[in-house]
Each structure stands twice: as C-alpha cells, then as structure tokens.
N, C-alpha and C positions, 0 to 999 in steps of 0.2 A: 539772563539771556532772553526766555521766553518774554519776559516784562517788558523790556526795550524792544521785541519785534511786536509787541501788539501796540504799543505808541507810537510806530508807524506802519498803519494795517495796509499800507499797500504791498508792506512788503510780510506783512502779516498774513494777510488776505492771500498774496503772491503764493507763498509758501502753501498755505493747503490746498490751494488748487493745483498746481505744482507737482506735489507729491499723489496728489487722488490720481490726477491724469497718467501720471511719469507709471504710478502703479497698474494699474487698468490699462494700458498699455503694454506695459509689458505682458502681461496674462491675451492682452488682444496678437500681439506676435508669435509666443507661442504657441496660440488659434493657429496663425497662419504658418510659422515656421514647422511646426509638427504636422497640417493641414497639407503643405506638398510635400515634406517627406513619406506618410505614409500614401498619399494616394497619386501622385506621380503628376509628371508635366501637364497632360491633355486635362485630365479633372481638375487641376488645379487652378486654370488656367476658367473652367465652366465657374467653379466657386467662386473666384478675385470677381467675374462679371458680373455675376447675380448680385453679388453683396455691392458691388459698385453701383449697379442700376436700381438697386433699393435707395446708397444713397443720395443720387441723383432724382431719382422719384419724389425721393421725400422733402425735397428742395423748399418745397413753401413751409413746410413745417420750421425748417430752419427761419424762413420768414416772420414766421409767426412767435417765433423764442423771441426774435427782437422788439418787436411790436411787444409782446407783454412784456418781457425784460424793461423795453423803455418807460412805458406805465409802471411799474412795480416800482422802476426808481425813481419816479419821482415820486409815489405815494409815499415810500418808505424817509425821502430826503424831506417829505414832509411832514413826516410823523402822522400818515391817516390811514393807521391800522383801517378802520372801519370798510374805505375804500378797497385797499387790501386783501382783504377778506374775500369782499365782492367779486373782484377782479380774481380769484382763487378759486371762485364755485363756477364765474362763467368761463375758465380758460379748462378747467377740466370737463364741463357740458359738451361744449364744442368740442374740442379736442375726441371724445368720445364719438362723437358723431363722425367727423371726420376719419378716426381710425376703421367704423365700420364700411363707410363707404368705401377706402383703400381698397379693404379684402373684396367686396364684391365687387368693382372693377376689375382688378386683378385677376381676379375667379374668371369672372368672364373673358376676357381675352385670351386665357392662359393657352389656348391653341395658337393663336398668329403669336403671342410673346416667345412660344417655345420654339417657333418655327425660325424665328428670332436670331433665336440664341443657338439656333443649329442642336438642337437638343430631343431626343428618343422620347423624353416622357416627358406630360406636365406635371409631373410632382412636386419637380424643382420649383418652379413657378406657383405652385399653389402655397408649398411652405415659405415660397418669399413675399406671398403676401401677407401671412400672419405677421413676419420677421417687418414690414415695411406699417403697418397698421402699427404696432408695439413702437417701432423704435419712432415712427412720428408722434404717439402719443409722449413719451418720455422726452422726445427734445421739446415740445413743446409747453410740457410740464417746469424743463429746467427754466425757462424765462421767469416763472418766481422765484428761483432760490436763485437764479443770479442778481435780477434787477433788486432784492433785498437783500442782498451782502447775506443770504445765507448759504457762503461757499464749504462750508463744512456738508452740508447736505446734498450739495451740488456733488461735491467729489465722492463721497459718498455713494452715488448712483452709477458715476460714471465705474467707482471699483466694482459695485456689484455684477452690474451689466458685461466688464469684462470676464471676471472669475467665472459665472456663471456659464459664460460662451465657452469658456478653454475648459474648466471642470466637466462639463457635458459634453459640448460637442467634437472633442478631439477622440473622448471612448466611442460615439456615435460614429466618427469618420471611418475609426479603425473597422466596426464591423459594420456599416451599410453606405460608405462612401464619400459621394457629397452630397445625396439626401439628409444623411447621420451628421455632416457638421455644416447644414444651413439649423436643419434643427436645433442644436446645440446652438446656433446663433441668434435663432427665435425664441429660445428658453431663455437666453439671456438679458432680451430685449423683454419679455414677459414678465420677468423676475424684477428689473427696474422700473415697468410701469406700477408692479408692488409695491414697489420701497417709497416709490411717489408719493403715490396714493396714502400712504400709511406716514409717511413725515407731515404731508399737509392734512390730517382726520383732523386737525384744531382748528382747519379756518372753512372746512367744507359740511359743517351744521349752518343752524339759522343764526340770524346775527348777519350784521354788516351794511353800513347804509348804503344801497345803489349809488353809484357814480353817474356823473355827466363827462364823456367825452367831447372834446373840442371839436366838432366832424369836421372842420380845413385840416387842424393837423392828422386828422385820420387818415385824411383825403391824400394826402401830403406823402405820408409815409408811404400807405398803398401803392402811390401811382411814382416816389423815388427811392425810398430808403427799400421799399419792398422790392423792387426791377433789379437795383444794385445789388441786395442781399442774396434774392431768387439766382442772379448769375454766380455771387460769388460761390454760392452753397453747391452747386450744380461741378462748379470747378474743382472744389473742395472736395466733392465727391467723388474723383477721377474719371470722371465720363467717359474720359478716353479708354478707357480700361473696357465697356461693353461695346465700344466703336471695334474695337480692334479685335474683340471677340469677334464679329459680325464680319467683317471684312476679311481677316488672315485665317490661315490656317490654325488648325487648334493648337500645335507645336509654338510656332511662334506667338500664339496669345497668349499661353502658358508661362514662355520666356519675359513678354512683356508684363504679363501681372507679374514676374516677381520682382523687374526694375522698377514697377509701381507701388508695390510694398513699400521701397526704401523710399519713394518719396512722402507715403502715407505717414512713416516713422516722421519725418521730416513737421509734417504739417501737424502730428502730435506731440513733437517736441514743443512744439510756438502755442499750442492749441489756448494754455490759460493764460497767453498774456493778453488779445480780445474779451476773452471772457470779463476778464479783471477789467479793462481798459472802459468798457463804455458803461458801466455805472458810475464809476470814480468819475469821470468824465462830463456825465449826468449832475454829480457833485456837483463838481466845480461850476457847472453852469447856473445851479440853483443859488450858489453863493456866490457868483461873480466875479471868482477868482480865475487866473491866468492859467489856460489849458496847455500849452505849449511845452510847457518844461514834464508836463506828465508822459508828452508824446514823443520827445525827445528819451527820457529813459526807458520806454517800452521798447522803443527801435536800436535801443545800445545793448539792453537785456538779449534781443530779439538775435542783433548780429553775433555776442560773445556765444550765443546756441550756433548758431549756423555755423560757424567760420570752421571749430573743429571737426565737424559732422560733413563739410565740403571737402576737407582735405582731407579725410580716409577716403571718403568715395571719388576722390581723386586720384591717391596712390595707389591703391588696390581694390578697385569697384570688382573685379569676379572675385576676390576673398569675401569681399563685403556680403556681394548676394548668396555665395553660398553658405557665409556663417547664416545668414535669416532664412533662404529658403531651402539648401541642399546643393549637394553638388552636382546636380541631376541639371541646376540654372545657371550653373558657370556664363554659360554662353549669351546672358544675358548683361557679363559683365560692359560691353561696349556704350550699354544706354543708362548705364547707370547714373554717370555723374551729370550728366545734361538733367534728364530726371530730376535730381538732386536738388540741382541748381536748381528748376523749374518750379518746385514745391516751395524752397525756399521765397521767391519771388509771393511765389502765390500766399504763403505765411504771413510775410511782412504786408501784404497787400491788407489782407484780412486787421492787422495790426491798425492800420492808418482806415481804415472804414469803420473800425469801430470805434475809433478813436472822433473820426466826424460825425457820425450821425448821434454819439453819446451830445457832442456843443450842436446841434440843428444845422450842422454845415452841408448840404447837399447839391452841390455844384458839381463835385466830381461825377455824381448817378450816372447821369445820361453817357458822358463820355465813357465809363466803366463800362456800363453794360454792353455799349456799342462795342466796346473792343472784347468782352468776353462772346457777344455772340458771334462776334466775325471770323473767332480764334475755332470755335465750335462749328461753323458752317465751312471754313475751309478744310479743316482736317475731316470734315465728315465727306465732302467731294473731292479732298487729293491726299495721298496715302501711299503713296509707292511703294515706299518701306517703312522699315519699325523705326530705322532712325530717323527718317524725316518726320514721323508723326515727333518722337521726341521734341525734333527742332524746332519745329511748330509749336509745340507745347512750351518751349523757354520764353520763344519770343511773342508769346499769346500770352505768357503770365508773366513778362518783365512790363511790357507795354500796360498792362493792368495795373501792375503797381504803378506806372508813371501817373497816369492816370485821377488814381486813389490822393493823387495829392494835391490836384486841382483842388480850390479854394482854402487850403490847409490853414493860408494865414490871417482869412477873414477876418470880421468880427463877429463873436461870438453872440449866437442869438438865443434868447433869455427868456424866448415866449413859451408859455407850458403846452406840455401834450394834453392833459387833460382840462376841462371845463369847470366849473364851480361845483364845489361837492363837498 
C-alpha cells in the first residue's frame, strides 16, 4: 500500500500534508474550543481579534513563502542543491531581520493599537507582537520545505506550532486569561521557529554558490503574484474578525469570532491542497507537461471536503458552534452557514491561485485584488449588522473566486524565475 502511494506522490505528498495539518488543527481548535469555554464571550471574542490581526499583519510574510516556495521549486526541479542552499541562508537573514522590525513597530504603537481594540492594557498587544515576529518568521521559513517537496518537515512544523499553543496556552488561559492563552500562542509560534531553524542546520553553514535572480521576473512577481497573494493572505486571515471587534459591541464580536472559527476550520480543512498544488504545478511547467488535469483534481478533492462540512452547517449550525466553541455561542448559530459558505469560496479561490502563479499565469492579479480590496473597504464603511457583514463576506469571497480563474486556460509559460546560476 504504502509502495503504490509513493508512485504517485501527489497523492503521496497529499497525504502527509493532510495528516500534519488535519493534526495541528485539531490541537489549534481545542486552543480555541477550550479558549471560550473557560474564559467566556467578551474575552473570547479580544483573543479571535488579536490572533486575526497578527494574521492579517503578517500578510506579506505569507508573500514571501511564495516568492521563495517559487524559487526553491524551481532550484529543486532542477537539481541545484548549490542554489538551494543559498537561497536557505538568505531567506532566514531576512526573515530575521524582518521578525525584529515587527516587534518594534508593534511595541511602539501598542497605545493607539490597544485603543483599537477597545482594550485596558497594552500587554495584549505587546505579546502579540512576539506572537506576529515568530509566526512571520516560521511562514516564511516554510517556503523551503514546500517549494522542495520537503512536506514531511513542512507538516512537521505546522503539528509543533499547534500542540505547543494548546499544551501551554490553554493552562495559561485557565490562570491569567487571555494574556495566559496569546502567550501560549507565542510559545507556539517560538517553538516552530525552533524546529525550522534546526531541520534546515544542513544548508545554513558555508557552502553554496550564490545565485542570479531573473530581476523582470522579481519585478513581476512583486508588483502581481505579490498584490494578489498580499490580498488573498489578508482574507485568509479573517480581517473581518478585528473590523468587527472595532465596530460592535464586545458581546456580539464574541458571537462573531465563534462563527468565524468554523469558517477558520473550513479554510484548514483545504489548507494542504495549495500547498501541494503550486510546486507540482512549478513541475509541470519545468517539463512541459499539461497543467489542467492537476487543477481539475484539486478542485474535485477540494469540493468532496466542503460539500459534507456545508451541510452540518446547514442543518444544525447552533449545534455546530456550540460543539466548537460552548453553548455560551448558541446564538451565533444564524451566521454560521453563510460564514461557511464564505470560507469555502475563499478556499477554493486559494486552490486556483496557486494553481496559476505555480504555470506563470497572472492575468487574474489585478482583477483579484481589485475585488478583495473592495470587499475590505466596503465592509470596513458599511456594517449594520453581523449578518450583513457576513453577507458581504460570501459575496466578497465568491466574486474572488470567479476572479481567480481569469486566464486559467492560457498558455502556459515556461520562462524561469531565476537567472543563470
């Protein structure tokens, strides 16, 4: 059995990312599922925001996985360790550099940021900047073990980073609140920039011929692959989740972070079929081979996840949110399935973007982003209620996917990211 799924590693490949994520996940829910049962609506509701506005912050870092994810595949699809290597000592230099800056930005604002977040102390805001320093070095660390097929070390990170947050920060919650589980959630992001750091010690000695970058397609990537990925990451991150802190009452933000759990669930159920998709995809374009049929099964993979996961949170969405967050969030049962839906969209979307920028297809960019910021600028000036933010958010991530598929059927283009080297 094991034999026949590594002779076909996509679905080889498929499977341990799969399993690392489906695992780390779960450990990341019972973060949150025990997170508002011990500490109740209103704090529950400061936590979902802060960890949303970390992910949202950290937006380019997610940029940045794909930029070196796309380089690493092609170094690896071309057999030049050497490059590899290189590209290894300068994504963790920077990376470092930029995790420093985070915290002291962070640091410094943390009075207008708390003022913000409608919040007593800057504490919160000071440990979310450790938490947003850590967890951008770590995503941007994973752009080597993805763009090298080394998904075992990818998943890997991602179980650490969750155990470590649920093992610590749910004992911290119970005795210090939600100072006690951001903590816990920046020991987990701390513990992963470990496990990084210590899986790539082989390629961060001396050794490695410096590379030449292509700087058009540098150029390229920055100014489309980066704007489209910058939005998509920013969506991914539930933005709406600190809008709606900011805006409503603490009661109904509360309510709303826990219908935004179950669309988080949603967008980690899909999470490693992108992952997967845009090196295989990188593949195929190094060999020439017909991209199309790879993007057809990720999107049949993609719907057989959604369809049954649409329909509990169809029949019974207040069962649903209080099996995850308590029955304290009943009453968020109403936004649940639009939610649902709305992640879902946003999933698949993610699914078909990685799927084009892996073949150098960047037509849909422009029109994506246009339509993610328009979806972000209207819901941040019109907001009446919780459900119309929801409804805004379905048809601000359906429209995105439509989006996502401009150019899909192009022709594939063959020119490399990098330069002679």
């Amino acid at each position: 059995m094991i034999s026949r799924l590594r002779e076909n590693d996509l679905v080889y490949h498929g499977t341990i990312v799969f399993a690392g994520i489906i695992i780390a996940s779960l450990f990341n829910y019972l973060y949150y599922m025990l997170a508002g049962r011990v500490m109740g609506v209103e704090p529950y509701g400061e936590l979902i925001s802060l960890n949303a506005a970390v992910f949202a912050v950290a937006a380019p870092a997610g940029v940045a996985q794909i930029v070196v994810a796309r380089l690493a595949a092609e170094f690896d699809a071309t057999a030049n360790r050497s490059a590899l290597r290189s590209l290894t000592r300068m994504t963790v230099g920077w990376a470092s550099v930029l995790a420093v800056l985070a915290v002291s930005v962070v640091v410094v604002l943390r009075e207008p940021l708390a003022a913000f977040f409608h919040l007593a102390s800057t504490q919160p805001i000071v440990v979310s900047a450790v938490t947003l320093a850590a967890f951008a070095f770590a995503t941007i660390q994973r752009g080597i073990f993805q763009g090298s097929h080394r998904f075992g070390e990818m998943s890997l990170s991602y179980l650490i980073e969750g155990s470590v947050r649920f093992g610590i920060g749910i004992p911290l919650a119970i005795q210090h609140g939600v100072v006690g589980a951001l903590v816990g959630f920046a020991i987990g992001e701390i513990a992963c920039v470990g496990y990084s750091l210590w899986a790539l010690r082989g390629s961060l000695g001396p050794g490695g011929r410096p590379f030449r970058i292509n700087s058009r397609s540098v150029a390229e990537i920055a100014s489309r692959v980066g704007i489209a990925q910058l939005v998509l990451t920013v969506l991914c991150a539930q933005y709406d989740v600190a809008l709606v802190r900011h805006f409503f009452e603490a009661n109904a933000a509360g309510l709303y972070a826990a219908a935004a759990l179950l669309g988080r669930a949603m967008l980690s159920l899909l999470a490693f079929i992108p992952t997967l998709i845009m090196p295989k995809a990188t593949a195929l374009t190094t060999r020439g081979a017909a991209g199309l049929p790879l993007l057809v099964t990720a999107l049949a993979v993609s719907v057989a996840i959604i369809a049954p996961a649409a329909l509990i949170a169809a029949i019974a969405p207040s069962g649903l949110v209080a099996l995850f967050a308590g029955n304290a969030f009943r009453e968020a049962g109403p936004l649940v399935f639009t939610y649902v839906a709305a992640a879902s969209a946003l999933g698949l979307a993610n699914v078909v973007a990685a799927y084009q920028i892996g073949l150098h297809r960047y037509a849909f960019v422009w029109p994506a982003a246009a339509v993610g910021v328009a979806e972000v600028i209207t819901i941040s000036l019109w907001h009446p209620s919780l459900s119309a933010v929801v409804w805004l958010l379905f048809f601000g991530h359906a429209t995105f996917l439509a989006a996502t598929f401009i150019g899909v059927g192009s022709k594939q283009n063959l020119r490399s990211f990098s330069g002679d080297f």
